[in-house]
N, C-alpha and C positions, 0 to 999 in steps of 0.2 A: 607606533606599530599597531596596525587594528589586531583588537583580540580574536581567540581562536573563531568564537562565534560568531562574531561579524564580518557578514564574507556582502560580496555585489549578490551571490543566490538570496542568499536571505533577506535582502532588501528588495530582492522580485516577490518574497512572497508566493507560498507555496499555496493553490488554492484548496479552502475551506470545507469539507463535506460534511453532514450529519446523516448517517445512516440511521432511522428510527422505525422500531417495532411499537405497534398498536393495539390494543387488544385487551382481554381478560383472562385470568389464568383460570385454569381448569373447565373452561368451556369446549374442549372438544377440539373443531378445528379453526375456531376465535381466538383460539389461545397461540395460534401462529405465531402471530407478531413478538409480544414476551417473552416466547420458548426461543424462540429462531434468533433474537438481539441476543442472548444468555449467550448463545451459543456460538454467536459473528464474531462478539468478544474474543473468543479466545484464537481467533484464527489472524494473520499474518497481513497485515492491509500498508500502503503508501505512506507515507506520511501526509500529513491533512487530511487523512480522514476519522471520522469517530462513530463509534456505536453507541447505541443506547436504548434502553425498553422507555418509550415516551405514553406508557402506562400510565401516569399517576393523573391524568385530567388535562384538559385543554387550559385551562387557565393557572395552574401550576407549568407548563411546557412555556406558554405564552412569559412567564414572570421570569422561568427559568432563562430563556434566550435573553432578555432584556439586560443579564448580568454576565454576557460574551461578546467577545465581538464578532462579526457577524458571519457568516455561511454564505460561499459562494451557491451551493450544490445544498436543496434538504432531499433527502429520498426515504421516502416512507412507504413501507409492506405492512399488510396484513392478510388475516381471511376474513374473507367477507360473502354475502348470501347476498346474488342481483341475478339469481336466473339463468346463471350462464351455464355451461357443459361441467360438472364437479370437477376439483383438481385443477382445472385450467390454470394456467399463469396468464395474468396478464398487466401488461406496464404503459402509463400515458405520462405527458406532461400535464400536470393542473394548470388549468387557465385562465386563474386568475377571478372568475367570475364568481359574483355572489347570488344569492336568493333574494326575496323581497326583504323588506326588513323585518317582516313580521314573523317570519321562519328563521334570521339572525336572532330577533329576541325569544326564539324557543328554544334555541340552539345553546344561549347562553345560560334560559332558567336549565336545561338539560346538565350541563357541563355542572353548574355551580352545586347539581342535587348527585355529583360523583356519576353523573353519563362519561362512559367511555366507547369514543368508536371515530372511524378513522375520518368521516365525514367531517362531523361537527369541531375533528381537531382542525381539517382545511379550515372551514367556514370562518371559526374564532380568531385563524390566525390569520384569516386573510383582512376578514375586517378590522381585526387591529394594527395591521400593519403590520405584521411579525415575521410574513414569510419572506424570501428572498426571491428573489425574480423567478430563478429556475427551482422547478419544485417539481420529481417524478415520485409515481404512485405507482407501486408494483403488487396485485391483487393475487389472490389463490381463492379461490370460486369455492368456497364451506360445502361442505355435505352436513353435515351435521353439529348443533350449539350446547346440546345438552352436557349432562354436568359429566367431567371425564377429564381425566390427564394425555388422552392418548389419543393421537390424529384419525382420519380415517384413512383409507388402504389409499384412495384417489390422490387426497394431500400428502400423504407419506412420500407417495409414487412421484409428486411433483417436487420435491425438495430439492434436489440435485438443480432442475431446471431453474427455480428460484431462486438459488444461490447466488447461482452462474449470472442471472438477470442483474440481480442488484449488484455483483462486484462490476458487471460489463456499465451499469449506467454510477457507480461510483468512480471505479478508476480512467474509464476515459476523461472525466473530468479533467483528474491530475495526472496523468502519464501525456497530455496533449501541449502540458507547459512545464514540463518537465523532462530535465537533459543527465543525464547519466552518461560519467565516460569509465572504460572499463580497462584501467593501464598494468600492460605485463610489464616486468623489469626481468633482465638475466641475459646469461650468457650460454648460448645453445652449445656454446665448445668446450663448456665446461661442465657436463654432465650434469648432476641435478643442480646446478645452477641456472639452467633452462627451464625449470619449472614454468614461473609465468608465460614464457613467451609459449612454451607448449600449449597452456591453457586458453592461451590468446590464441592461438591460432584452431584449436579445437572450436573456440567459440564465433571462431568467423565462418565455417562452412556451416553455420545453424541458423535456421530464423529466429531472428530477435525482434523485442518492440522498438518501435519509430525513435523512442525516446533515444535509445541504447546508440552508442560510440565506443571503439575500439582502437587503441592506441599502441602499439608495438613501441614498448620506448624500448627497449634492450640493455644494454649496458650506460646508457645517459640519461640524465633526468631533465635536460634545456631543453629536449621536445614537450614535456612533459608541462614542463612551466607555459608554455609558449600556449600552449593547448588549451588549459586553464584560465588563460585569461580571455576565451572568448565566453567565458561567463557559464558554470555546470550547476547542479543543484546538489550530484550526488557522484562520486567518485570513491571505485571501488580498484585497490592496489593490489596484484597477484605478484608474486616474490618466494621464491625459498630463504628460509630462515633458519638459525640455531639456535634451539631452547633447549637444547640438552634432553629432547626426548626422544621416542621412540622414531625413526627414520621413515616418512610417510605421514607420521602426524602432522593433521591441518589443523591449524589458530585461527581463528577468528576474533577482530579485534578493532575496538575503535581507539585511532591514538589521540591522547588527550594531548593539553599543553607542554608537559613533562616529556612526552615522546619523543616531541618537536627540538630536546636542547639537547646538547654532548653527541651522545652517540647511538639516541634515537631507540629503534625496539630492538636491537642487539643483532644483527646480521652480518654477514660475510663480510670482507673487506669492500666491493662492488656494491655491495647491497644496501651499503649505508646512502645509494644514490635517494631513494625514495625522499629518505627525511630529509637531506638536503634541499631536493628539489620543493617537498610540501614545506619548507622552509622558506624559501624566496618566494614562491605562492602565494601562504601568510602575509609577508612582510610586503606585497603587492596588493592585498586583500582580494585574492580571486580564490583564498580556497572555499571550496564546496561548505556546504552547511552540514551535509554527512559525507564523512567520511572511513570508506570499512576499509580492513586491510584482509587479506586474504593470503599467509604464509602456510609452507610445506617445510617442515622438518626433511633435512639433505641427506644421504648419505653421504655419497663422495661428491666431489667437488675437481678432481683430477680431470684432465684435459678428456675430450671424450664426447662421442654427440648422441650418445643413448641415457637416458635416465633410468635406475637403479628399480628393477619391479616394483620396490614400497612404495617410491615418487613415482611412478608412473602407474600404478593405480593409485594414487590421488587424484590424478589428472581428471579423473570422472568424476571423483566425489566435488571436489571444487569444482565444475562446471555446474552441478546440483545446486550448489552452495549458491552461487553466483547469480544461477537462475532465480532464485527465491530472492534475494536480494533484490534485482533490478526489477523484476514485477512482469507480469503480461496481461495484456488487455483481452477478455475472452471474444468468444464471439457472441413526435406532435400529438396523434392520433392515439386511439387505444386502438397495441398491436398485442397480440396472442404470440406467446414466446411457446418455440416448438418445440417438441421432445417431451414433453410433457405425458 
């Protein structure tokens, strides 16, 4: 029986990103890159992608990559001073191309005497071979380098749109090979035993990403299985549950191996379809690589096609839930990202 982790997803292979910030601290608005990675960190990204402040020098970043395996997707920001309108965003592909040699070997005495800046980091890694085919550059046009902790009102102003730039050229990457299926389970005649399918159907009158599928299984879980084996990355299970807590409370949860035996994460009688079905799935090796579960604490359960006020404002908060989960995609040449 293949184990929980090894599914057909995961031998696709989720593609690789590195999002990296550039720059110096306390320079003003050079100090972008460092501040802005600190801060990516703590925010809610795909799976395959990673942040990181690639601050410490080109030939540290260069030694650094050499001990990974490799990156589909590198995208590197900073601010930088070329003349252009302050505050501008702007984002290209690198193309790969080098300088003469004699500005490679400046580049390197530069690097080796602690030079940091977002140039000389292309340069080194090009000519050592370090980068990966595709490689974007998304700029914020400096107003000012002097010494300060604090941006200027122009780079301030443009944050928002920079954000927005590098999640739009990170997750297109991964949401373009990546399949998410989003399966309700329940019984609409059995009052908050409808849960899922409420939420499933909430979620089909809304725009969702290309990646996203939605699955009515209702009361059987052999659609379910049948579904799965056309091969998903990420599967996300909506159900009401019993935890003996307050009625309306949503769980959130990933089932590990243990879930998967006896009588699974403790639900209704019907409800135990989930784990069986993610049971035969397993034992097929088509389940997902992640897998969330998405439970509503029931009140009643009695014959009925309304669900109980607590459960039915859940039904909004799991749609939140849900949203944040599956991801959304925002909205060659160096182009000027607008709104800025």
């Amino acid at each position: 029986m293949p184990d929980l982790h090894t599914t057909c997803a995961q031998r696709r292979r989720s593609p690789r990103v590195l999002i990296g910030g550039v720059g110096y601290r306390n320079l003003r608005d050079l100090s972008l890159g460092p501040v802005l990675a600190d801060r990516l960190t703590h925010d809610s990204w795909p799976e395959g992608i990673e942040i990181e402040d690639l601050s410490y020098g080109p030939i540290g970043v260069m030694h650094n990559l050499d001990d990974r395996p490799p990156y589909d997707r590198l995208i590197l920001f900073a601010g930088v001073k070329r003349g252009r309108e302050p505050g501008r965003v702007f984002s290209y592909r690198w193309g790969h191309r080098l300088p003469p040699a004699d500005e490679i070997q400046a580049r390197v005495a530069e690097a080796v005497t602690g030079v940091i800046s977002l140039d000389n980091l292309l340069i080194i890694l090009e000519h050592f071979g370090k980068l990966p085919k595709d490689v974007v550059v998304v700029e914020v046009e400096a107003v000012e380098e002097g010494w300060g902790e604090d941006f200027t009102p122009p780079v301030q102003a443009a944050m928002p749109s920079l954000i927005a730039e590098i999640r739009r050229c990170a997750c297109d990457e991964i949401l373009a090979a990546r399949k998410t299926l989003v399966a309700g389970f329940g019984n609409v005649l059995l009052g908050d035993d409808g849960f899922g399918v409420r939420v499933l159907k909430r979620l089909s009158t809304a725009a969702l990403p290309d990646h996203v599928q939605l699955l009515d299984v209702g009361i059987g879980g052999f659609d379910l299985v049948l579904k799965l084996m056309e091969g998903f990355d990420e599967l996300v299970v909506v159900d009401a549950a019993r935890r003996h807590q307050a009625p309306g409370t949503l769980y959130q949860f990933t089932p590990s191996a243990g879930d998967l035996h006896d009588e699974g994460w403790g639900v209704d009688p019907h409800l135990t379809e989930p784990t069986r079905a993610l049971k035969l799935v397993r034992a097929l090796g088509s389940l997902p690589a992640k897998v969330t579960v998405i439970a509503c604490e029931p009140r009643d359960c009695a014959p009925g096609l309304e669900l109980s006020p607590e459960v039915a404002r859940a039904v909004d908060q799991a749609e939140d839930t849900i949203r944040r989960l599956i991801g959304s995609s925002v909205s060659g040449s160096e182009s000027a990202v607008t709104g800025t």
